[in-house]
C-alpha positions in Angstrom: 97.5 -48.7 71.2 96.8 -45.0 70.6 94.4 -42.9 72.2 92.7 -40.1 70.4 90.2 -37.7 71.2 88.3 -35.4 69.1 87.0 -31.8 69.6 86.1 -29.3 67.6 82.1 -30.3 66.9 79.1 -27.8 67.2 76.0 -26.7 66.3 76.3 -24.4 63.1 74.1 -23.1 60.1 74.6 -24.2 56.7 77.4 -22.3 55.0 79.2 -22.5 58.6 82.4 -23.8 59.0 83.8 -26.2 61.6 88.0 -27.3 62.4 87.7 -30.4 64.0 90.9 -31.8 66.3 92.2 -34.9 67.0 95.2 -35.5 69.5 96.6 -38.5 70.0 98.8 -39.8 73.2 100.2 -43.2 73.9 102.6 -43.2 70.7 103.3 -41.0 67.9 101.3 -40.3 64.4 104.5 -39.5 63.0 104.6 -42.7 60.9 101.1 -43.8 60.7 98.0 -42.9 58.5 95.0 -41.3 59.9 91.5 -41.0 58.9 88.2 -39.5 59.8 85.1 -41.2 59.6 81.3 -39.9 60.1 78.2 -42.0 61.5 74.2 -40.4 61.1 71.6 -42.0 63.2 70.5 -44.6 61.2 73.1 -44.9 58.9 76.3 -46.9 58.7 79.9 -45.4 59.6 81.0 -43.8 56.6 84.2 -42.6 55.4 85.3 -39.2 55.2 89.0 -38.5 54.7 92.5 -40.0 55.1 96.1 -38.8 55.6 99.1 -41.0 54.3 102.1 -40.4 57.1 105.2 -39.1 55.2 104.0 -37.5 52.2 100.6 -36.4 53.7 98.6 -37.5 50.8 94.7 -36.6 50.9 92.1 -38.9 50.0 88.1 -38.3 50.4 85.0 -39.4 49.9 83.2 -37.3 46.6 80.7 -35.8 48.7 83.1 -33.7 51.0 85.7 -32.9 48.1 86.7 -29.6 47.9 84.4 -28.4 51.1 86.9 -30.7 53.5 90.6 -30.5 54.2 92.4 -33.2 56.3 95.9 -32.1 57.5 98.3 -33.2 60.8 100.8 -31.8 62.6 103.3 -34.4 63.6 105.2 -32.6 66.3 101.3 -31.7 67.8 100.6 -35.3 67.5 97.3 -33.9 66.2 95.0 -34.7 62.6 92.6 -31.9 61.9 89.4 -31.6 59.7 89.0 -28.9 58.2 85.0 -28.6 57.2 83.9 -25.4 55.1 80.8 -24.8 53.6 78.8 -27.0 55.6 75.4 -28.8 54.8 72.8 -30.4 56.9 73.7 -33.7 55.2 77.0 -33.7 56.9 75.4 -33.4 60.4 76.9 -36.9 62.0 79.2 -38.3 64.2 82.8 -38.0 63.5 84.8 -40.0 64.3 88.8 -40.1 64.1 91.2 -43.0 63.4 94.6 -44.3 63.3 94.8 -47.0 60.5 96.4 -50.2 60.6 100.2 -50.6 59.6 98.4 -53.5 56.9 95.6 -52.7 55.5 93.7 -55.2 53.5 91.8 -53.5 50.4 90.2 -50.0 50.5 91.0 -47.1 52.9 87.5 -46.8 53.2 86.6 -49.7 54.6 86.8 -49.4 59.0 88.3 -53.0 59.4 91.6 -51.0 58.0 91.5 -49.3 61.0 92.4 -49.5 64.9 91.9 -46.9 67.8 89.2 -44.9 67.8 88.5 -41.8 69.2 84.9 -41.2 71.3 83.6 -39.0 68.0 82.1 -35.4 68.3 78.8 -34.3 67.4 78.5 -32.3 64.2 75.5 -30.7 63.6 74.2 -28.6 60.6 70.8 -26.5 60.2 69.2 -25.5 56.7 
């Protein structure tokens, strides 16, 4: 299995903008699909993003289009988040992910999923 560890998370004001890292060891992410997820206190693990392997096809959830960019770098080994325009309702979690070689229905759905990363902390103030 693939490990993966995320950095990148901080403390900023609204309108900030965070990069968020993953790298991944133990095999390569050349041929798999990636995704980032997100998880507030309270609330369930949501999806964010996801990365198809070849053709690096973006998908995301409405409420980060066109503030967030997902992108990887195969010979890094590394998925990235790119978060612009931040808003205290993204402050969660987040959380990345290598999805399975089947999935089984929607890219959203975490069951699609195998190795996850530890998350970093996100964290926007109005």
């Amino acid at each position: 299995q693939v490990q993966l560890v995320e950095s990148g998370g901080g403390s900023v004001q609204a309108g900030a903008s965070l990069r968020l890292s993953c790298v991944a060891s133990g095999r390569t992410l050349s041929g798999v699909a990636m995704g980032w997820f997100r998880q507030a206190p309270g609330k369930e693990r949501e999806f964010v993003a996801h990365i198809t392997p070849t053709r690096s096809i973006q998908s995301y959830t409405d409420s980060v289009k066109g503030r967030f960019t997902i992108s990887r770098d195969n010979a890094k080994n590394t998925v990235y988040l790119q978060m612009n325009s931040l808003k205290p309702e993204d402050t969660a979690v987040y959380y990345c992910t290598s999805a399975k070689s089947v999935m089984t229905g929607n890219i959203r759905f975490p069951g699609n999923y195998d190795s996850w990363g530890q998350g970093t902390q996100v964290t926007v103030a109005s």
